[in-house]
C-alpha positions, 0 to 999 in steps of 0.5 A: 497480500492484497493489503500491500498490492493495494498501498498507493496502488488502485485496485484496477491496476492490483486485481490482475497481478493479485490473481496471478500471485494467489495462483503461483503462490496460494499460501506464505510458505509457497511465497516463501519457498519461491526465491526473492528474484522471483517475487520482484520479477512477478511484480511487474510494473506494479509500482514501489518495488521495495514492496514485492520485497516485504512481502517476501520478507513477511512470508519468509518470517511468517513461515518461519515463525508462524507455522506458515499461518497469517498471526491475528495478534496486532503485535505480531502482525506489526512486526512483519516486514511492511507491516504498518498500522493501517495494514495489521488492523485491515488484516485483524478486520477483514481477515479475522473479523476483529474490530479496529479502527481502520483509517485509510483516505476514504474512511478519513473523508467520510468522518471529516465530511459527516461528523466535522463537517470539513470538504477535506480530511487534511494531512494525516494525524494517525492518533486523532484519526483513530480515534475519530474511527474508533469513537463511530465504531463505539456507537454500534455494537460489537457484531456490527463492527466489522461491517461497518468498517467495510462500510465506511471504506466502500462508502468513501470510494463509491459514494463520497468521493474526493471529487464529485461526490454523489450527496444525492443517494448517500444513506447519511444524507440528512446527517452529514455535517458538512451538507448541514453546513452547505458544503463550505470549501476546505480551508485547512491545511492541505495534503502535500502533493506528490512528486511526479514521477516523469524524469523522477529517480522513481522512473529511473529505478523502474527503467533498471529493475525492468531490464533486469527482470527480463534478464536470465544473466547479469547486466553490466552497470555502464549498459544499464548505466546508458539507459538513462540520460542523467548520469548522477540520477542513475547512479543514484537510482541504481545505489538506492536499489542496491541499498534496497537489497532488490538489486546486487552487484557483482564482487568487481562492481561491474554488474548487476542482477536482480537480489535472490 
């Protein structure tokens, strides 16, 4: 659960909703007794809402194909919905204690930084980025595996930072490529930047499912229609939830609730 909250999401704005959601619903088969209207509704304002969606789909499978218990095999794991590469080896990890080699943004700059000697991972090369991370977990051995991927990720987000990184007391100082180098600026190919969100169809589907959420009956499409001044956007932005299967429209079209 942790793992999906935590996609694209800080861990300040996840750590509130995380507690409450292993309150409601400790286990996958309670999530999945609960009723899809019930896990984006609980979502709240957390961001990516196709992802409160998985992760129900994830628990209904789980409870339906795994005996209610998280799979530790990488396949199954990866059959999930929402379930991609990074978060089926972070699950076999830190949940099972198997060594994978993790790849997120933070251990992706610490093995540009310390071994290539680069200021920037660059965009993400998911096959060259694994096996990076896999040729460092191969130096140590089998036992010390696991903590040194916990090491690696906590390393990046604490220590060698994207910005202002703290060289002065990390522990591989002395052994980071890029200090040997002097520290040269990043001159490869940069990440694209992401689009913003203000007057995004992003925002727009936010503004509709938060409507819907605090509504106990369905809400016509002109009423929810009105509450964004580009009409074409929202006609999108409300087509694209409906595709999502996180919203549905009554038999006329005429209105909408949240998917159950």
């Amino acid at each position: 659960m942790s793992e999906v909250m935590l996609q694209q999401t800080p861990v300040a704005r996840v750590e509130p909703l995380w507690h409450e959601w292993m309150a409601r619903w400790p286990t996958p088969s309670d999530l999945a007794n609960a009723s899809q209207a019930d896990a984006i509704t609980a979502w709240g304002r957390l961001g990516y809402p196709r992802r409160a969606k998985r992760l129900y789909d994830a628990a209904r499978v789980i409870a339906t194909q795994h005996g209610g218990k998280v799979p530790q095999d990488l396949e199954a794991l990866l059959a999930l919905p929402g379930i991609g590469d990074y978060t089926a080896r972070a699950i076999r990890t830190f949940a099972f204690g198997i060594p994978e080699p993790i790849v997120d943004t933070n251990i992706r700059r610490v093995i540009a930084r310390a071994v290539h000697g680069l200021g920037e991972a660059g965009p993400v090369r998911q096959r060259q980025d694994r096996e990076d991370v896999d040729q460092e977990l191969g130096a140590i051995s089998r036992l010390d595996q696991v903590d040194f991927a916990k090491a690696l990720m906590e390393l990046g987000a604490v220590v060698c930072t994207a910005r202002n990184p703290q060289c002065a007391t990390c522990p591989l100082s002395g052994h980071c490529a890029w200090q040997r180098a002097g520290y040269p600026p990043y001159q490869g190919v940069k990440n694209p930047r992401q689009a913003r969100y203000e007057g995004s169809d992003r925002q727009a589907r936010g503004v509709f499912l938060g409507e819907l959420r605090h509504s106990d009956i369905d809400i016509p499409r002109s009423f929810l229609m009105g509450l964004w001044p580009d009409s074409a956007q929202a006609t999108r932005a409300l087509e694209s939830l409906i595709a999502d299967g996180l919203i549905q429209e009554s038999e006329d079209g005429e209105e909408l609730r949240l998917a159950l």
